[in-house]
N, C-alpha and C positions, 0 to 999 in steps of 0.2 A: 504494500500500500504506500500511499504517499501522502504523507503528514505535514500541514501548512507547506505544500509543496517542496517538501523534501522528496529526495531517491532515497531509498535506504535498499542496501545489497546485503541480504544475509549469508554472510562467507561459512560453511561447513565443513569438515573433515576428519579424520581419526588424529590420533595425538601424531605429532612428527611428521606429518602431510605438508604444512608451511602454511596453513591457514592465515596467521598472523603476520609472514611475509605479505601476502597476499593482500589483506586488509589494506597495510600500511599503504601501499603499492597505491592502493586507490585514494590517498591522502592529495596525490597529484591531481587529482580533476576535482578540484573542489570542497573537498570534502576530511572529517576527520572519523578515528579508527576508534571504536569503541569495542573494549574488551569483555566479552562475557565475564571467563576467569577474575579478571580485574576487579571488575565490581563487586563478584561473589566473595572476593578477600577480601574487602573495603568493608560489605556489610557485615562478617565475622572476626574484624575488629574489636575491641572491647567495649570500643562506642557504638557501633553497628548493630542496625536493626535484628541481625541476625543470631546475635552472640548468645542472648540469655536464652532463645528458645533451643539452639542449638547445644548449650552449654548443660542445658535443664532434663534433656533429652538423653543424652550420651555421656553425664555426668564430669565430674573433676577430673577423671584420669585422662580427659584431651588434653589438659592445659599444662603449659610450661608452667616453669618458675614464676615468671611475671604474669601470668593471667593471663596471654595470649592463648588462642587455640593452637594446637599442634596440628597442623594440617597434614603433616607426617602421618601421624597417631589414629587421627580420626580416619584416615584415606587407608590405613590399615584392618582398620577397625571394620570399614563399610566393604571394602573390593572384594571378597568372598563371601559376602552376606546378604544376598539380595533383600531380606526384607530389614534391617536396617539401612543398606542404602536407598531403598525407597521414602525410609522414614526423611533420611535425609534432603532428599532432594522434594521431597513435598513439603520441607522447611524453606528450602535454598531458593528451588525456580518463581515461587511468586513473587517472591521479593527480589532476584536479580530481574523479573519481567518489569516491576515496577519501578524498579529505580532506570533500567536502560529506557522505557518509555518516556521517562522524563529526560534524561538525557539528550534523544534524540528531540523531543519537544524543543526543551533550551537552544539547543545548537544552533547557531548563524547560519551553518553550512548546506550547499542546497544538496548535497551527497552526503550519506552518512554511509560507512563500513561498517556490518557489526559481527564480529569475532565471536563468534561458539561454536564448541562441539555439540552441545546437544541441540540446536537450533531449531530442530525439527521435534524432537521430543519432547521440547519443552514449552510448546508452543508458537516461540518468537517468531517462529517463520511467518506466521500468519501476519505478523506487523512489517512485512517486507515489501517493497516492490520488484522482488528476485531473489533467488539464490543457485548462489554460486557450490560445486560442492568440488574439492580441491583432494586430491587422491596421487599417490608416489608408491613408487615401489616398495616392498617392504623391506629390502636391504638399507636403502636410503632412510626409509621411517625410524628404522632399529637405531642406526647408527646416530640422527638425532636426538634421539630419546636419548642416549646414553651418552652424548657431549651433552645436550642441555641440562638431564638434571639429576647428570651425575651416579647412574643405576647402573647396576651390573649387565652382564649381558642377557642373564637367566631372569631378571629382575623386570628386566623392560622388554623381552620377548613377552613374558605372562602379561605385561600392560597390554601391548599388542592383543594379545590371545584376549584376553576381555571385554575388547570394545565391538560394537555393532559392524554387522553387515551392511554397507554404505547402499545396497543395490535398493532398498527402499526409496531412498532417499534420490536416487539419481533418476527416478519416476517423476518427481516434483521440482527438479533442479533446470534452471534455463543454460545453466554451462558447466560443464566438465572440464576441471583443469588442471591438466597434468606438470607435475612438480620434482621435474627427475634430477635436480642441482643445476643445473641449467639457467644461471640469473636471468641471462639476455633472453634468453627462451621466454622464461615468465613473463618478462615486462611486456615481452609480446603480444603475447596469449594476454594480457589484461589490458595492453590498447586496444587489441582485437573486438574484446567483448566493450571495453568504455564504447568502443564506434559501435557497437551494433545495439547497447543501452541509450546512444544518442547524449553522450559524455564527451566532452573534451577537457584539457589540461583549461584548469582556472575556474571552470563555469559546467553547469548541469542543468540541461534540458529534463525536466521532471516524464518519467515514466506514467502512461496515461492504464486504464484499465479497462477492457471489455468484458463479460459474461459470456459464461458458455457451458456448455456438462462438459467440465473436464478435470484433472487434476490440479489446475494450475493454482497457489494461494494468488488470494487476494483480499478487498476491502476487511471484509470480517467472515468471510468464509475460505472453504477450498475449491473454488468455481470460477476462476477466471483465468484468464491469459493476458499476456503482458504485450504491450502494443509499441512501435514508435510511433515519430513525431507525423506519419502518413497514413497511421492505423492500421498497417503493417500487422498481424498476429505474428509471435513470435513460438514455434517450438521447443522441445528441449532439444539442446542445442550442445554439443561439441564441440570443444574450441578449436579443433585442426579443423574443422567445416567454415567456423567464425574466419577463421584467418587466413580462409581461403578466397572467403567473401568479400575481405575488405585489403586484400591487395591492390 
């Protein structure tokens, strides 16, 4: 959707895909990068909306020394326990939905990025005028996870082994795009799709919306398709198809 004529691009992927490269990358046409992650640490702060329900739930053994959460601790606590991590996340996603809604509300920017993995599972997709869903090989994935955040090999394979099958999700995605380390590649692949969202460097053309039975999110349902500035319906859509189209 598009909010006080905003774009907002909902960026999706499994951890170590480059999602948050990817975001950033769209900071170039107009617009700034809004971190799912980000905010969910902000609101489990100790001044954060989220801390005492979160705290009250899963008891003292989260917290350090200081009174922070241990997101270590709790992320241990939840990754093999599907119904506490549910408890979890039916703490977490309605208050990261409310607080990035407003974020995007405030924003000057007529494009906003927003950066989640669960994008689709948690909703936000539906507050989107697109989404992007950003996919790498799993040798590439692995080896990110274990330069960013410092995990074993046996450690961050099982992160790997835990997350969703992305094929749901690429039913409802208007671009696929692949992230094989390849910088100049990407930047490509996301001028590609800025021209065919009708984006340039500085300024955004606001994403319009038509009705129709189909998958596509939209205003406040899952029933439309994404248009340009000629009303154009748009597909899902492949980025080596995109940048083929706008050579």
């Amino acid at each position: 959707m598009t909010q006080n004529k905003k774009t907002v691009i909902g960026i999706t992927g499994n951890t170590g895909s480059g999602k948050t490269t990817v975001a950033n990358m769209l900071c170039n046409y107009g617009g700034h990068a809004i971190d799912a992650d980000v905010v969910s640490r902000k609101l489990m702060e100790p001044e954060g909306a989220a801390y005492k329900p979160v705290t009250s739930v899963f008891g003292p053994e989260i917290l350090k020394t200081d009174g922070e959460i241990d997101r270590k601790k709790l992320g241990q606590i939840v990754f093999n326990d599907v119904k506490k991590r549910t408890m979890l996340e039916n703490i977490i996603h309605p208050l990261v939905t409310e607080e990035i809604l407003k974020q995007i509300e405030n924003s000057d920017s007529p494009v906003v990025s927003l950066d989640a993995v669960l994008l689709v599972e948690s909703g936000l997709y539906r507050h989107c005028s697109a989404v992007w869903l950003v996919i790498a090989p799993a040798k590439d994935r692995l080896a990110r996870i274990i330069d960013r955040d410092g995990l074993s090999h046996e450690d961050a394979e099982a992160r790997m082994r835990n997350q969703r099958d992305t094929a749901d999700i690429e039913k409802i995605a208007q671009a696929i795009i692949y992230n094989d380390g390849d910088f100049d590649g990407l930047k490509s692949q996301i001028y590609a799709m800025a021209k065919t969202f009708s984006l340039t460097e500085g300024r955004c053309v606001p994403v319009a919306h038509v009705q129709r039975g189909s998958r596509r999110p939209c205003r406040d349902c899952v029933g439309g398709v994404l248009t340009d500035r000629q009303g154009n319906m748009f597909s899902p859509l492949r980025i080596d198809t995109a940048l083929e189209e706008t050579e």
